[in-house]
C-alpha positions as a Markdown table, in Angstrom:
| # | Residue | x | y | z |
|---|---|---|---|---|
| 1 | Unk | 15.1 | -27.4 | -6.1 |
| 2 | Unk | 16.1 | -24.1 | -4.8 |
| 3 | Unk | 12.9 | -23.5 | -2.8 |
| 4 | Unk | 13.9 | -25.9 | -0.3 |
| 5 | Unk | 16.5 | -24.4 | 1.0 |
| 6 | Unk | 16.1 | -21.1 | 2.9 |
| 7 | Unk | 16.9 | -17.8 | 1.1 |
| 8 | Unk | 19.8 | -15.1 | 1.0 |
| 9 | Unk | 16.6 | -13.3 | 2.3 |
| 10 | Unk | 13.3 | -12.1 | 1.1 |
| 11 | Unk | 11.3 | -9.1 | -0.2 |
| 12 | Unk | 7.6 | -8.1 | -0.4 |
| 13 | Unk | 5.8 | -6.7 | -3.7 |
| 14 | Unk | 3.1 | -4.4 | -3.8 |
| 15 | Unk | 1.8 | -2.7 | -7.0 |
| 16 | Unk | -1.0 | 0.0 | -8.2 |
| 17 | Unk | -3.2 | 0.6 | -5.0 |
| 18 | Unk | -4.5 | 3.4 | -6.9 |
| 19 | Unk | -6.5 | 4.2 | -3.5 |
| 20 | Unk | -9.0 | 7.2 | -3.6 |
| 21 | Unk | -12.7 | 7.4 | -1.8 |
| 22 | Unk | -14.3 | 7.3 | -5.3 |
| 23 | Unk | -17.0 | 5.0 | -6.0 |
| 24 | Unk | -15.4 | 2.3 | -8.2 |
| 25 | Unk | -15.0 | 2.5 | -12.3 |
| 26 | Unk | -16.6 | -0.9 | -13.0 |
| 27 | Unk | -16.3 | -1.3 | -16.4 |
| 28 | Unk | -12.4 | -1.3 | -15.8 |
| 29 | Unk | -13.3 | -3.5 | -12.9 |
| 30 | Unk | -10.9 | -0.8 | -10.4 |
| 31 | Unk | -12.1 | -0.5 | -6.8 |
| 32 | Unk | -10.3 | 2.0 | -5.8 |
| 33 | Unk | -11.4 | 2.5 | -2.0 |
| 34 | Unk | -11.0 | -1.1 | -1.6 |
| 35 | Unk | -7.6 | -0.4 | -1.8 |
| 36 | Unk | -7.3 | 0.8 | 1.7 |
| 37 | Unk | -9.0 | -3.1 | 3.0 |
| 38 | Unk | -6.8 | -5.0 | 0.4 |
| 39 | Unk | -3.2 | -3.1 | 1.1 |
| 40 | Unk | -3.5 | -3.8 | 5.0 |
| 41 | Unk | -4.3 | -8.3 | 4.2 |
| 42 | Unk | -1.0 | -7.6 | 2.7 |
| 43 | Unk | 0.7 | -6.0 | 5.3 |
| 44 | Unk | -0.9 | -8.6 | 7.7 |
| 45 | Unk | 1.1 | -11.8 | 5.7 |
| 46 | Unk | 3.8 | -9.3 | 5.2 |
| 47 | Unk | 4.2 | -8.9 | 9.0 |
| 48 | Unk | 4.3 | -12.9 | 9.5 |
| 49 | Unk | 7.2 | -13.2 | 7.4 |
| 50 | Unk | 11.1 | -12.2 | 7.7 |
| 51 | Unk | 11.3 | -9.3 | 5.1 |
| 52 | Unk | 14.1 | -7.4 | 4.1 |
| 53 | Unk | 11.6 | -4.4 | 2.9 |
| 54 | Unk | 8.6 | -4.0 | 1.3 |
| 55 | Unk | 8.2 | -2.3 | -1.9 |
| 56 | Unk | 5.7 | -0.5 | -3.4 |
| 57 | Unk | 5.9 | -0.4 | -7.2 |
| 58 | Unk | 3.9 | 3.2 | -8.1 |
| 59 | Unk | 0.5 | 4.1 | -8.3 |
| 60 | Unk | -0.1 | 4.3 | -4.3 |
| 61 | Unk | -3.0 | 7.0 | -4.9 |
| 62 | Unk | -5.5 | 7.2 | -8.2 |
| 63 | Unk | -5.6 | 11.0 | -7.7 |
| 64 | Unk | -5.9 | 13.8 | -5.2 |
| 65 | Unk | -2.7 | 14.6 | -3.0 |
| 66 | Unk | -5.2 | 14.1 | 0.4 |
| 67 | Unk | -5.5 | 10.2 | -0.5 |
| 68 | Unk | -2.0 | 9.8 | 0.7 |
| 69 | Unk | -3.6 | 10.8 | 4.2 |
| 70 | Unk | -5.6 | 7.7 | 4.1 |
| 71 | Unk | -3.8 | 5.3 | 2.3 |
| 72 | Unk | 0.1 | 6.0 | 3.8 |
| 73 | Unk | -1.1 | 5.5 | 7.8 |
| 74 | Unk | -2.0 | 1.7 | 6.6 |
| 75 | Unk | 1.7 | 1.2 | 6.0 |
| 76 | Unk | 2.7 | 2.7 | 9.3 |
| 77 | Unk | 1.4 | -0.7 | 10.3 |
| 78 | Unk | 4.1 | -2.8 | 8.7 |
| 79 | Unk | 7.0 | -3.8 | 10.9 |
| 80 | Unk | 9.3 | -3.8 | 7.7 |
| 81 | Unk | 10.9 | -1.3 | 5.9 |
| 82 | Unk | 8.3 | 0.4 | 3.6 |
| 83 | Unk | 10.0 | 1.6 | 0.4 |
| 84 | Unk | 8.3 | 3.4 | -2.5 |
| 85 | Unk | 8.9 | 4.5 | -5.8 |
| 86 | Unk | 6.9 | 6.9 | -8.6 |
| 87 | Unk | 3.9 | 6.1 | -10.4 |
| 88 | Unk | 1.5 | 8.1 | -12.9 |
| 89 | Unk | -1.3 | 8.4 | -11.0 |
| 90 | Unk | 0.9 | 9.7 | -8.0 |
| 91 | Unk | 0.9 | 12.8 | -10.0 |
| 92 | Unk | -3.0 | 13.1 | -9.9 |
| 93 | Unk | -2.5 | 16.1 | -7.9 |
| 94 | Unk | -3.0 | 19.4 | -8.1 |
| 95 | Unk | 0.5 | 21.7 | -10.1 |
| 96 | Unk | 1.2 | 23.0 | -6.5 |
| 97 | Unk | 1.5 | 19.6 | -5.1 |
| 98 | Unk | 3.7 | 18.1 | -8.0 |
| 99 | Unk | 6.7 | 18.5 | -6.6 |
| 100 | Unk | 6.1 | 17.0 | -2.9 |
| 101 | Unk | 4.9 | 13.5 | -4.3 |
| 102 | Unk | 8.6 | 11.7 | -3.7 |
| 103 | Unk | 9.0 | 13.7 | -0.3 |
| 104 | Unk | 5.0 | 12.7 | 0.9 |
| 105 | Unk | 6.3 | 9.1 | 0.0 |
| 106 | Unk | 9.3 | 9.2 | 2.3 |
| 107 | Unk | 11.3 | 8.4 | -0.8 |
| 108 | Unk | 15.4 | 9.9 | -0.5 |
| 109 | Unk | 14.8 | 11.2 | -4.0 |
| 110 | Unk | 12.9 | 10.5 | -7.5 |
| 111 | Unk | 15.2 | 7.7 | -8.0 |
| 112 | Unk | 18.1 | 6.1 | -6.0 |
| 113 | Unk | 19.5 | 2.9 | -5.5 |
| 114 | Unk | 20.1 | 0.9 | -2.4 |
| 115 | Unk | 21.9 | -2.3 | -1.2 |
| 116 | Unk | 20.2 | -5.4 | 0.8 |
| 117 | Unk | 22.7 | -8.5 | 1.2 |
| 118 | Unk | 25.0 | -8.0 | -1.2 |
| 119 | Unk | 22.6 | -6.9 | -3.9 |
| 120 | Unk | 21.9 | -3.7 | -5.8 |
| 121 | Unk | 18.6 | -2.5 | -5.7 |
| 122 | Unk | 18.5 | 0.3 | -8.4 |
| 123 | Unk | 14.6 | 2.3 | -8.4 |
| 124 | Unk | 14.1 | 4.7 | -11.6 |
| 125 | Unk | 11.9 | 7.2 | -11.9 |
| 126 | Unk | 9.9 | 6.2 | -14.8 |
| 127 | Unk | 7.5 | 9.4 | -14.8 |
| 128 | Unk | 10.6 | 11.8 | -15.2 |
| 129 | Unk | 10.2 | 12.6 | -18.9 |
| 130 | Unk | 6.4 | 13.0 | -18.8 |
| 131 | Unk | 3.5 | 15.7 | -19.9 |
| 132 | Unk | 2.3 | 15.1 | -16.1 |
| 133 | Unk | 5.2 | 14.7 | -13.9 |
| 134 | Unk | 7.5 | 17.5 | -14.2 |
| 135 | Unk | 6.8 | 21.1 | -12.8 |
| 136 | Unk | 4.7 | 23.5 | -15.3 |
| 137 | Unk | 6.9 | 24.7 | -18.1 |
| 138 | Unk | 9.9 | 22.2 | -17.1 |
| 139 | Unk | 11.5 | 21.4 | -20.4 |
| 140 | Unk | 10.8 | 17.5 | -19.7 |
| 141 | Unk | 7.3 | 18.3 | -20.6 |
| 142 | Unk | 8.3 | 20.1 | -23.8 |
| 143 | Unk | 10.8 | 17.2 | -24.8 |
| 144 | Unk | 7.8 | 14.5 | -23.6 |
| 145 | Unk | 5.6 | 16.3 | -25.8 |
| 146 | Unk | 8.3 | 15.9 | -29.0 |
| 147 | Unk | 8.9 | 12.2 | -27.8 |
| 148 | Unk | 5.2 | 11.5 | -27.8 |
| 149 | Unk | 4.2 | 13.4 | -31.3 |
| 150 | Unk | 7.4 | 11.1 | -32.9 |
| 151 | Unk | 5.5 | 7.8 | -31.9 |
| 152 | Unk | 2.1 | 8.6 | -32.3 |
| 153 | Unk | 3.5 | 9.7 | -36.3 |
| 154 | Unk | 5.0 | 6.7 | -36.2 |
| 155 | Unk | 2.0 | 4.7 | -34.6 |
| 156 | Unk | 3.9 | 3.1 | -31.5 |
| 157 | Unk | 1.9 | 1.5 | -29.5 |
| 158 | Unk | 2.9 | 2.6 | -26.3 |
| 159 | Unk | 2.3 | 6.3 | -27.9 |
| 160 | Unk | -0.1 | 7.4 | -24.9 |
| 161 | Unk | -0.1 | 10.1 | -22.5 |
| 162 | Unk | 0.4 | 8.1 | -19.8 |
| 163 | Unk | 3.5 | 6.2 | -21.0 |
| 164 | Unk | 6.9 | 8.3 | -20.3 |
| 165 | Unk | 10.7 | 8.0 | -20.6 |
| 166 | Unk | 13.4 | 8.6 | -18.9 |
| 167 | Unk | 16.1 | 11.7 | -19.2 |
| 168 | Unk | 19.1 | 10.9 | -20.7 |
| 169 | Unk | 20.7 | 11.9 | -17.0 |
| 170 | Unk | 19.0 | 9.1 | -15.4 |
| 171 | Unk | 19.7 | 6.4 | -18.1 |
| 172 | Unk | 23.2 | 7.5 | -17.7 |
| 173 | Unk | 23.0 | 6.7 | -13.7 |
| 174 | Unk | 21.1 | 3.5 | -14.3 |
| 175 | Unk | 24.3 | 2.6 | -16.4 |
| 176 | Unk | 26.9 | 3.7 | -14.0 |
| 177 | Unk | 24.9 | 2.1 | -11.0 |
| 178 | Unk | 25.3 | -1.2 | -13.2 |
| 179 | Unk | 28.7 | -0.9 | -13.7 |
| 180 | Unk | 29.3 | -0.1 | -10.1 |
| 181 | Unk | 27.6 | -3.1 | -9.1 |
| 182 | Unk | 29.4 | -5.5 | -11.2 |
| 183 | Unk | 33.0 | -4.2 | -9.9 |
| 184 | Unk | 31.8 | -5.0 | -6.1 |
| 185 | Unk | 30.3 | -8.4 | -7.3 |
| 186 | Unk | 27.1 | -7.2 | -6.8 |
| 187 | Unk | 24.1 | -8.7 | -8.4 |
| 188 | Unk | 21.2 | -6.2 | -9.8 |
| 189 | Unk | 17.5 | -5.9 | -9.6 |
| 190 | Unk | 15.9 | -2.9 | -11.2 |
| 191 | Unk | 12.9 | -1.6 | -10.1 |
| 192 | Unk | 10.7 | 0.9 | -12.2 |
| 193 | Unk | 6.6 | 1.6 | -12.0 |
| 194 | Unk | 6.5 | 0.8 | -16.4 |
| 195 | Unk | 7.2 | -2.3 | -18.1 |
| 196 | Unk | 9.7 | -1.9 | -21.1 |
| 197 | Unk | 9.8 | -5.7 | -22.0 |
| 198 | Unk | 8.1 | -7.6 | -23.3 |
| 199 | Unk | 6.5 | -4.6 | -25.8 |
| 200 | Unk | 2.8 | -3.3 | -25.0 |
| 201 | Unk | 1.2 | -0.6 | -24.8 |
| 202 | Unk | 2.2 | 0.4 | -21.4 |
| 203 | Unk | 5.5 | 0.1 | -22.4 |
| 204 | Unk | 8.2 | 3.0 | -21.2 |
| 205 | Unk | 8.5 | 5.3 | -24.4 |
| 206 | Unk | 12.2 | 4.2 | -24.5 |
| 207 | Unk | 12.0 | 1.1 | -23.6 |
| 208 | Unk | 14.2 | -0.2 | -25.9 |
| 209 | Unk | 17.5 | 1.1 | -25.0 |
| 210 | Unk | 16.4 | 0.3 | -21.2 |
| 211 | Unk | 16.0 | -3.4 | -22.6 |
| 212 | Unk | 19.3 | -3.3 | -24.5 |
| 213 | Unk | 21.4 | -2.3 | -21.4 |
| 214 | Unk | 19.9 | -4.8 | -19.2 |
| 215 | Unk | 20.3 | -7.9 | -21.3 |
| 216 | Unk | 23.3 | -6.2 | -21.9 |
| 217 | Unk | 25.2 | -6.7 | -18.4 |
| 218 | Unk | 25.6 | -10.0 | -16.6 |
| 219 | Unk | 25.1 | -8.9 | -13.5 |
| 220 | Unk | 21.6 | -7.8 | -14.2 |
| 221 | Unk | 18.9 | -10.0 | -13.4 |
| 222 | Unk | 15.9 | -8.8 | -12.5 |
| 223 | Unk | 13.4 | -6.0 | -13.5 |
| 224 | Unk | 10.0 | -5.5 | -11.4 |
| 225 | Unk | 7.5 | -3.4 | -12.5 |
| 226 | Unk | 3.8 | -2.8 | -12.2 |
| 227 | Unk | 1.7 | -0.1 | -14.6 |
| 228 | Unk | 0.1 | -3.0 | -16.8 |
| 229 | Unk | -2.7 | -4.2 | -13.9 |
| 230 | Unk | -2.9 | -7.4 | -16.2 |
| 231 | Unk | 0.5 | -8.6 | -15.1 |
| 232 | Unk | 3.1 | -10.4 | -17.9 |
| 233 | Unk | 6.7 | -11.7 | -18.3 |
| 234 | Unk | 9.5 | -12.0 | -20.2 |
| 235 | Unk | 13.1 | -12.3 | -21.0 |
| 236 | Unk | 16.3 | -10.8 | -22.8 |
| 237 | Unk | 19.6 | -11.6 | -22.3 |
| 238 | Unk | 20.0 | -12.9 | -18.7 |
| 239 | Unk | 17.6 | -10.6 | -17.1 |
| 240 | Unk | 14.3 | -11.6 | -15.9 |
| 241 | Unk | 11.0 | -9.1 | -16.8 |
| 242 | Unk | 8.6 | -9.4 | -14.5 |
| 243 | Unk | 4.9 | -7.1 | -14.3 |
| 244 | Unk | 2.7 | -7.5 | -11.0 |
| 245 | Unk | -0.7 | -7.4 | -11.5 |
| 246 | Unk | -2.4 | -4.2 | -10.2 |
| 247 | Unk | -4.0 | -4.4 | -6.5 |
| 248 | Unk | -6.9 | -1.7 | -7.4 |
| 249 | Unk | -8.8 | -4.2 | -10.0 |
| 250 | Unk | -11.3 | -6.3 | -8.7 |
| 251 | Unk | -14.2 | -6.2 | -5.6 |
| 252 | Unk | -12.4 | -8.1 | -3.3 |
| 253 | Unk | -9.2 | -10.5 | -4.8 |
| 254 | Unk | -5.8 | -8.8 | -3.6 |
| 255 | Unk | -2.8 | -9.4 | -5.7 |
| 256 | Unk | 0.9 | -8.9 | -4.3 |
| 257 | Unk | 4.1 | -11.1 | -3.6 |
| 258 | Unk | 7.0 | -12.5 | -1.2 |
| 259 | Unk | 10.1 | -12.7 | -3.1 |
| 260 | Unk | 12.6 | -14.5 | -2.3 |
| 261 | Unk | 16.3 | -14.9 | -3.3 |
| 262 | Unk | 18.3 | -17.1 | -3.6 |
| 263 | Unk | 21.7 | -18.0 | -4.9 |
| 264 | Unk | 20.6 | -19.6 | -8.2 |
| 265 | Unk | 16.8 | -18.8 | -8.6 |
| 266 | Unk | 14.3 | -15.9 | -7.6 |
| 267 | Unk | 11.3 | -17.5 | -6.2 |
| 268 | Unk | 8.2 | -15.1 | -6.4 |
| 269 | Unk | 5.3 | -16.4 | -3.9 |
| 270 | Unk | 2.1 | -14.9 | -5.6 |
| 271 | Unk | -1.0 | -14.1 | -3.0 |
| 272 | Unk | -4.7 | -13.7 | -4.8 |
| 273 | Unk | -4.3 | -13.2 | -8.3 |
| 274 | Unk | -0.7 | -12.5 | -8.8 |
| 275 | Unk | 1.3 | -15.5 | -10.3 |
| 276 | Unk | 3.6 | -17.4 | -8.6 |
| 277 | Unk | 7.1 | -18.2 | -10.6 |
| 278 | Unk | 10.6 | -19.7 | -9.9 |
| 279 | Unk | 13.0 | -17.2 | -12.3 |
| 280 | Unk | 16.6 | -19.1 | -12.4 |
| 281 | Unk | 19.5 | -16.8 | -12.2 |
């Protein structure tokens, strides 16, 4: 077994803080200010550990540009690398504020791709295509707008307003990023805020050509996501699908992750609620 020997090196998960200082929405069992309480426990264990980084999947804030005042000191206490990329709610914000959500985050731009160890990390922008995202009267919100009328003739059931897609720009990058990798001998791990496998409702509105490339490409083996608080799994080709469960649901359990990787296995140490799993590579 894998776990017993030590790892290429290791990672923290974080996904869907969805902090704000509202009172909670307990029918959908979210506690949102809790968020603040639960996101520092998991900077604590973070802290104890060897990390490479710590990544937040999307969804930092519920709404309000201000909650990243509260929410974004907490990380200042992590001795790691804190990385972040876009959620939907981080666009909960006023029109002036939409395009200062990737700066406020720290984040080099909406998407990029970094390396740790040999590996690829590449992070997408999954919000980019989106009736909330872009700028008022961006053509992304006109094409979003098409995208979303097609599915919801068609009855798709991730036809919803806050599902998205990516530009054909980015998919593009994601694709040459892959190739890249695979001429240095780079493994991949793709990092995105929606599931697009296994199908839901919170799936990416084209998910299916994301899917396609992955299992498409050796050298592709992970993709972590959050979006769907419920958490899941899957597989296509070689590549590994997995969605953390959301931190903002429930009182007082926390839900986040230590991954660590290794050279023939991903081993994902679960805290609270999420799940843990060995993912063999």
């Amino acid at each position: 077994m894998s776990s017993s020997a030590s790892p290429l090196f290791r990672f923290g998960i974080i996904a869907d803080p969805q902090y704000a200082a509202i009172a909670p929405h307990v029918a959908l069992d979210r506690y949102y200010a809790n968020s603040l309480s639960k996101v520092a426990e998991a900077i604590e264990i973070f802290n104890g550990e060897e990390l490479s980084f710590v990544m937040t999947l999307g969804d930092v804030i519920d709404r309000s540009f201000s909650s990243f005042d509260d929410i974004l000191p907490v990380y200042g206490k992590l001795r790691h690398e804190a990385l972040f990329l876009l959620g939907n709610h981080d666009f909960s914000v006023s029109a002036g504020h939409l395009s200062e959500v990737a700066a406020r985050l720290g984040m080099p731009s909406p998407y990029y791709s970094f390396l740790r160890h040999g590996w690829r990390f590449i992070v997408l922008d999954g919000n980019e295509v989106s009736i909330f995202a872009p700028p008022e009267g961006h053509h992304h919100r006109e094409l979003a707008a098409e995208m979303l009328a097609e599915l919801q003739a068609k009855g798709a059931k991730n036809a919803h307003r806050w599902n998205a897609a990516l530009s054909d720009e980015q998919f593009a990058w994601l694709g040459d990023e892959i190739a890249k990798a695979a001429g240095a001998g780079e493994k991949v791990i793709v990092m995105n805020h929606y599931p697009v496998h296994p199908p839901s409702e919170h799936g990416m509105w084209d998910s299916e050509r994301i899917v396609a490339l992955l299992a498409s490409e050796r050298n592709v083996v992970a993709y972590l996501n959050g979006h769907d608080h419920v958490g899941n799994y899957g597989m296509a080709g070689a590549c590994h699908f997995v969605n953390f469960k959301g931190v903002v649901d429930t009182e007082t359990e926390n839900a986040f992750a230590i991954v660590e990787v290794h050279a023939s296995s991903i081993e994902i140490r679960g805290f609270g609620r999420e799940v843990s799993r060995t993912l063999s590579i």
